[in-house]
N, CA, C and O atoms as a GROMACS GRO file, in nm:
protein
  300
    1UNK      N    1  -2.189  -1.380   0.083
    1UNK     CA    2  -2.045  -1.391   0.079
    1UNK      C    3  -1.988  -1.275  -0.002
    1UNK      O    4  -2.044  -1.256  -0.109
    2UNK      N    5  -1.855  -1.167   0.040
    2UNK     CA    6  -1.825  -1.122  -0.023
    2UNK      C    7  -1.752  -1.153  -0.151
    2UNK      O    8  -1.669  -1.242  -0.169
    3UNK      N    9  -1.789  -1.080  -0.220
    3UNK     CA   10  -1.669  -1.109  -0.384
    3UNK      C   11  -1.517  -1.074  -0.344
    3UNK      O   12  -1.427  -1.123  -0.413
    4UNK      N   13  -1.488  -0.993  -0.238
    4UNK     CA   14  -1.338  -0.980  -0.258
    4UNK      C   15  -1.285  -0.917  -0.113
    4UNK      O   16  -1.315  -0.814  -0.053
    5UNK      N   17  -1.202  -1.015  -0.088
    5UNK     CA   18  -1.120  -0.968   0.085
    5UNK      C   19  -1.022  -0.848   0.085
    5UNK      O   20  -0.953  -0.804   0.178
    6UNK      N   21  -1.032  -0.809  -0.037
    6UNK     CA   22  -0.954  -0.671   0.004
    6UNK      C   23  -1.071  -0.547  -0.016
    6UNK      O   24  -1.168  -0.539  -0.092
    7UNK      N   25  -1.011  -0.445   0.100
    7UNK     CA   26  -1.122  -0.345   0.133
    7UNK      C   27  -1.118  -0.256  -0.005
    7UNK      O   28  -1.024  -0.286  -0.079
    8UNK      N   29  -1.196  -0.163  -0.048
    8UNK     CA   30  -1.188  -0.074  -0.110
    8UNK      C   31  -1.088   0.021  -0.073
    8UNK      O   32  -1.052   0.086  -0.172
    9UNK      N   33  -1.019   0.060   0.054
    9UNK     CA   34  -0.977   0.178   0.100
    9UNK      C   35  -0.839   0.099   0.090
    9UNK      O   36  -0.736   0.166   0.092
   10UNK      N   37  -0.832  -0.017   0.082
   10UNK     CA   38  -0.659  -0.065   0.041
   10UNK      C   39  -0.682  -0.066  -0.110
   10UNK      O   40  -0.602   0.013  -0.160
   11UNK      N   41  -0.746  -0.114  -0.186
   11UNK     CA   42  -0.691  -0.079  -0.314
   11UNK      C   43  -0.632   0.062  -0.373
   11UNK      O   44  -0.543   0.087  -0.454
   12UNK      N   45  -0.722   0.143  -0.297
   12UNK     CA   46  -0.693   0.283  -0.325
   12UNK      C   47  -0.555   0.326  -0.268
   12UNK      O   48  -0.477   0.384  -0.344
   13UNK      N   49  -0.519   0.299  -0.138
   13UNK     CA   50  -0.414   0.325  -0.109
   13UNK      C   51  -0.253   0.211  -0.167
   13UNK      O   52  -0.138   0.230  -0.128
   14UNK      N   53  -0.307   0.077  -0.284
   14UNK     CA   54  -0.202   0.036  -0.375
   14UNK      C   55  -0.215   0.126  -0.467
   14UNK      O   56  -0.108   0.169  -0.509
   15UNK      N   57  -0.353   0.190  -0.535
   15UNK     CA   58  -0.304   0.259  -0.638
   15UNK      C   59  -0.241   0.376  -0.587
   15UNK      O   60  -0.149   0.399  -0.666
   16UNK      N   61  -0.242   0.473  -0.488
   16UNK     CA   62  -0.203   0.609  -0.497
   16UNK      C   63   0.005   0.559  -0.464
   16UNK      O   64   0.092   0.638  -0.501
   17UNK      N   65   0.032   0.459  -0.411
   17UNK     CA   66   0.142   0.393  -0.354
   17UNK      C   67   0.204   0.334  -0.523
   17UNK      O   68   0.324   0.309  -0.524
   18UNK      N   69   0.152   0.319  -0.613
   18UNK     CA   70   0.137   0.304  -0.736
   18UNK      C   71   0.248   0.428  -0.813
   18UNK      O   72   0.364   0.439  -0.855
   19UNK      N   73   0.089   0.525  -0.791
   19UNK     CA   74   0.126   0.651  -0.894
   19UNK      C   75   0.253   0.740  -0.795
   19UNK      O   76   0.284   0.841  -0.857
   20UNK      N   77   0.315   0.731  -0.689
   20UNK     CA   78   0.373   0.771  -0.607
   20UNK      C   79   0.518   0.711  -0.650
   20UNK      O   80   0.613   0.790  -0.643
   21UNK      N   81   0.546   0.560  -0.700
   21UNK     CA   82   0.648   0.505  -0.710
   21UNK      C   83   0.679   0.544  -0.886
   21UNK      O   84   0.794   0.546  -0.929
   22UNK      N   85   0.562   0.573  -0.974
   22UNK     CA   86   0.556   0.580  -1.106
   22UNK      C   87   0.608   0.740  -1.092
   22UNK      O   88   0.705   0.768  -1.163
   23UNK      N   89   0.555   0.842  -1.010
   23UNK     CA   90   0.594   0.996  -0.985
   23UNK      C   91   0.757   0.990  -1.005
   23UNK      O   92   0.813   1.033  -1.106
   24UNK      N   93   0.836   0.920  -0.874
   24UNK     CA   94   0.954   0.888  -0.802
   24UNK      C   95   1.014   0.847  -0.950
   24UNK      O   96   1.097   0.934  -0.980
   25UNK      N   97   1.006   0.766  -1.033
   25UNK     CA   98   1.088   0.711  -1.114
   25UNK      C   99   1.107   0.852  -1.246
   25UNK      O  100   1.204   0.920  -1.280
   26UNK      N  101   0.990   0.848  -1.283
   26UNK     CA  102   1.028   0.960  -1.378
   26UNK      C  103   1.074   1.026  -1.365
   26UNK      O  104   1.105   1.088  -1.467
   27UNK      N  105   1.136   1.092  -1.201
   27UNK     CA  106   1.205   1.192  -1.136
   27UNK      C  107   1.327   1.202  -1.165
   27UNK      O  108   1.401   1.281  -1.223
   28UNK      N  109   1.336   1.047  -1.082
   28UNK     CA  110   1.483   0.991  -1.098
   28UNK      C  111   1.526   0.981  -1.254
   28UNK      O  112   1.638   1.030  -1.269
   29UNK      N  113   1.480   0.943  -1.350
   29UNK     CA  114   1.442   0.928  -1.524
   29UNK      C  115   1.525   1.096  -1.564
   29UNK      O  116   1.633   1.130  -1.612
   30UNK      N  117   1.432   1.150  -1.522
   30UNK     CA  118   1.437   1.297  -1.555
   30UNK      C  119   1.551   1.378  -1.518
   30UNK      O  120   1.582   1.487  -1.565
   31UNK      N  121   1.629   1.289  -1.400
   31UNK     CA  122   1.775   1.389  -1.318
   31UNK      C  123   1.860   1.326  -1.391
   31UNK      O  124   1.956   1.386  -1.439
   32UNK      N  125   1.833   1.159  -1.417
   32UNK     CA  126   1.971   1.077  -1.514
   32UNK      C  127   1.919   1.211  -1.656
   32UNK      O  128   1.985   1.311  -1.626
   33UNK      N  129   1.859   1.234  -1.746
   33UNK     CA  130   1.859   1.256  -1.874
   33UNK      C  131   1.917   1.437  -1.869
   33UNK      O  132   1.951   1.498  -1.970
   34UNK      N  133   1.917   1.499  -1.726
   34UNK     CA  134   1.975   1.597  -1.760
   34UNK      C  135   2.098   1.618  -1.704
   34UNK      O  136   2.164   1.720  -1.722
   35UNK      N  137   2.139   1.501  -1.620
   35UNK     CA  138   2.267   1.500  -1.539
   35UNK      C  139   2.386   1.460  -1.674
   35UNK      O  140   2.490   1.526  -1.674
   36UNK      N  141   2.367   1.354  -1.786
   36UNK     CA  142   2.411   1.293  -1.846
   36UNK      C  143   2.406   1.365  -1.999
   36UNK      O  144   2.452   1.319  -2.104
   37UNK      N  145   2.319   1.522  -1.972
   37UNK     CA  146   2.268   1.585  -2.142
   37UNK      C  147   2.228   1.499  -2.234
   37UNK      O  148   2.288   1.504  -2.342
   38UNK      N  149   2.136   1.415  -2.219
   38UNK     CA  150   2.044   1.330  -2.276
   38UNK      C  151   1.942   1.379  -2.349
   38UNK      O  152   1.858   1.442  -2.286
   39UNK      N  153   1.925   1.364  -2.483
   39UNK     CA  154   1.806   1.424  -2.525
   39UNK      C  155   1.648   1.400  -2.471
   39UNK      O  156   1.617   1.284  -2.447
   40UNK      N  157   1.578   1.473  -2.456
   40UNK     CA  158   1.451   1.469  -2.370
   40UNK      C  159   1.347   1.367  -2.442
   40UNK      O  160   1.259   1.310  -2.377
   41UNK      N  161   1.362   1.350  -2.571
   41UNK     CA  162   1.283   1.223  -2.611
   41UNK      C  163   1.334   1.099  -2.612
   41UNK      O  164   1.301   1.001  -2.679
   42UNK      N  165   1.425   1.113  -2.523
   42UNK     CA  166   1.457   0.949  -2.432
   42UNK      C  167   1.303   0.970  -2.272
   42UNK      O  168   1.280   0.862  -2.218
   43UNK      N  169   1.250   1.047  -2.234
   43UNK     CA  170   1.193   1.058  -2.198
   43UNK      C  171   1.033   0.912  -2.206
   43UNK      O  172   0.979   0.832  -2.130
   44UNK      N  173   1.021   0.963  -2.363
   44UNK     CA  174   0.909   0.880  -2.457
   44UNK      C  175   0.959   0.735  -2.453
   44UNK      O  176   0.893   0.635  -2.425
   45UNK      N  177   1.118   0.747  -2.494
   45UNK     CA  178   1.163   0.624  -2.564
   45UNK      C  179   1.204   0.536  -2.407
   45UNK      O  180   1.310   0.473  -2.400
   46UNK      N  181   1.165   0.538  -2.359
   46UNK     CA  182   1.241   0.430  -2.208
   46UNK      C  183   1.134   0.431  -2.094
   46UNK      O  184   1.157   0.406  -1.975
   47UNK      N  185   1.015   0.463  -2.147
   47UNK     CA  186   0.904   0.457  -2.074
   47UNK      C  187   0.894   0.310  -2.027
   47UNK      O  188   0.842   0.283  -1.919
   48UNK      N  189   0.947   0.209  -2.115
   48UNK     CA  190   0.882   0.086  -2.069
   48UNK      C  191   0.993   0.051  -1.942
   48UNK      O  192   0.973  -0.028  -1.850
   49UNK      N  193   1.116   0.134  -1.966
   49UNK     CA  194   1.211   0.075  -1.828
   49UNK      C  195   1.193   0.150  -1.751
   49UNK      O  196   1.284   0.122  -1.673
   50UNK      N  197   1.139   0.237  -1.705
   50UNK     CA  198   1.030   0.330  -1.611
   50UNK      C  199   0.960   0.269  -1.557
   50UNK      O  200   0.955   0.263  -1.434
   51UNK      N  201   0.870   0.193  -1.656
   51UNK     CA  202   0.747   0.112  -1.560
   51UNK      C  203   0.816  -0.024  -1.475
   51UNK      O  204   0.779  -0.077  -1.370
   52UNK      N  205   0.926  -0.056  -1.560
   52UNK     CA  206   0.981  -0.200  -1.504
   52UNK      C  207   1.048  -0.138  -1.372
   52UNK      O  208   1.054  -0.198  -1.265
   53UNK      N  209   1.098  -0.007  -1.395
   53UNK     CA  210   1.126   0.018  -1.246
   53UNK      C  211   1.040   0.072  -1.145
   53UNK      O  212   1.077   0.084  -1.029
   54UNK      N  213   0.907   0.111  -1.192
   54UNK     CA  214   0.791   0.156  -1.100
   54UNK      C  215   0.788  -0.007  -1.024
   54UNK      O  216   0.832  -0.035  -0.913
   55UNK      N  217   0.733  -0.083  -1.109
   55UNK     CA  218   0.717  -0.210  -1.029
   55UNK      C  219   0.807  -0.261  -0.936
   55UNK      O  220   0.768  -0.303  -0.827
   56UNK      N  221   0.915  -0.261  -0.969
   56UNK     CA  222   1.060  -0.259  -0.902
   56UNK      C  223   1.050  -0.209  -0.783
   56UNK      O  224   1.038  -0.300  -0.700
   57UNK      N  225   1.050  -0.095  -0.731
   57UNK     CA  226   1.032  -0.014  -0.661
   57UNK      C  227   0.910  -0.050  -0.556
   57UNK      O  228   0.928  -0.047  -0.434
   58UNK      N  229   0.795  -0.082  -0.609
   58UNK     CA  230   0.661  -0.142  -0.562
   58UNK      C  231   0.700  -0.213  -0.461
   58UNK      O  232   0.706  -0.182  -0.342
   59UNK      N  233   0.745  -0.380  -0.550
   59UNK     CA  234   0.771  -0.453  -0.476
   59UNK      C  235   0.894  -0.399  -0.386
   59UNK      O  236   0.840  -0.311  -0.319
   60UNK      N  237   1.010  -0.404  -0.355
   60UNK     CA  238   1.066  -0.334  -0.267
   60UNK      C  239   0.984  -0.272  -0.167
   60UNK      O  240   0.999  -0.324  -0.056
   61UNK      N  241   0.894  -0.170  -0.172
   61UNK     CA  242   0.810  -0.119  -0.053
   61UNK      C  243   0.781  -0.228   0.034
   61UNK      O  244   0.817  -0.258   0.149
   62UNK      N  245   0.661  -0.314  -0.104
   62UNK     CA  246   0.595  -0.403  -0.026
   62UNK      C  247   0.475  -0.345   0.067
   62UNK      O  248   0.405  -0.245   0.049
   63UNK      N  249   0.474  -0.453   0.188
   63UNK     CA  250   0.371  -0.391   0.286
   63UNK      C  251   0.394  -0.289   0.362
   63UNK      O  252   0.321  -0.243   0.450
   64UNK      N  253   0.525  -0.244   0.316
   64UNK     CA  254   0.582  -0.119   0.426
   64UNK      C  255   0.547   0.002   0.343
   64UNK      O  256   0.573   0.118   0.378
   65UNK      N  257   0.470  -0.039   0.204
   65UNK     CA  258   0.457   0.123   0.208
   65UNK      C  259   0.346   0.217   0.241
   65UNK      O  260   0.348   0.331   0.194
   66UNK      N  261   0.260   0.181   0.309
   66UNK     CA  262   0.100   0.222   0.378
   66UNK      C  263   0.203   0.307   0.492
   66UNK      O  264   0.202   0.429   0.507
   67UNK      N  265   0.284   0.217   0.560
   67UNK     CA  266   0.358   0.292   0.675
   67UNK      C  267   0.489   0.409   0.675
   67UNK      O  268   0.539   0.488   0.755
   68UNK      N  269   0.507   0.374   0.556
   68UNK     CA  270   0.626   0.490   0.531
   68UNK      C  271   0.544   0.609   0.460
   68UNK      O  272   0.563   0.719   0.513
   69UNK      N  273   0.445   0.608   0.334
   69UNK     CA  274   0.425   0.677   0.312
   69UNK      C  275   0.277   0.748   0.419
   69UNK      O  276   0.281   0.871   0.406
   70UNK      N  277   0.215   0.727   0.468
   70UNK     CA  278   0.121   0.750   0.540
   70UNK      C  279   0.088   0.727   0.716
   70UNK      O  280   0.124   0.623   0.770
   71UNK      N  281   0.037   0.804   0.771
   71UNK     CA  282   0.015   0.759   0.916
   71UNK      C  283  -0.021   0.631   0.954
   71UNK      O  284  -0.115   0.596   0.882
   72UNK      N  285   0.017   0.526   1.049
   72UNK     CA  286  -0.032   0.357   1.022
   72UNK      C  287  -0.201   0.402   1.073
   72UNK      O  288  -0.304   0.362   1.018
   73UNK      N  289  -0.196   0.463   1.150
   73UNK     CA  290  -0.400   0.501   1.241
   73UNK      C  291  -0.445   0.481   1.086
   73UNK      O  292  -0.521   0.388   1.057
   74UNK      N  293  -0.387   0.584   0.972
   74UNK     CA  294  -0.524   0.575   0.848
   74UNK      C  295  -0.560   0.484   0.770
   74UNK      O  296  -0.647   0.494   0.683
   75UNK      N  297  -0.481   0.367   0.802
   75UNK     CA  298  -0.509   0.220   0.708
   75UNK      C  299  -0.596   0.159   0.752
   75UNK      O  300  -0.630   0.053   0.699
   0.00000   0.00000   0.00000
């Protein structure tokens, strides 16, 4: 019996769908702190509402994001 119904090649593609939504936020992070002349160690200091919005973002994708971000054939 296997230990676990998810493939190896989907975990990999939640984490890279992961670091992709974590990329996207700091972006967005990074255009508010110079659109607004924000000092850059708000950068450090709001990391944790970064991650609350990486996850944010996650869920939102959902199962659609294998297909938006990638060809559906490579899943």
């Amino acid at each position: 019996m296997k230990d676990t119904i998810v493939t190896a090649r989907r975990k990999k593609i939640e984490l890279i769908t992961l670091l992709v939504c974590f990329v996207v936020s700091n972006l967005i992070h990074l255009y508010a702190i110079i659109a607004y002349h924000a000092p850059f160690t708000e950068m450090i200091t709001s990391i944790f509402y970064i991650i609350i919005f990486t996850f944010c973002a996650l869920c939102l994708l959902g199962d659609f994001a294998p297909f938006i971000l990638w060809n559906a054939s490579t899943i």
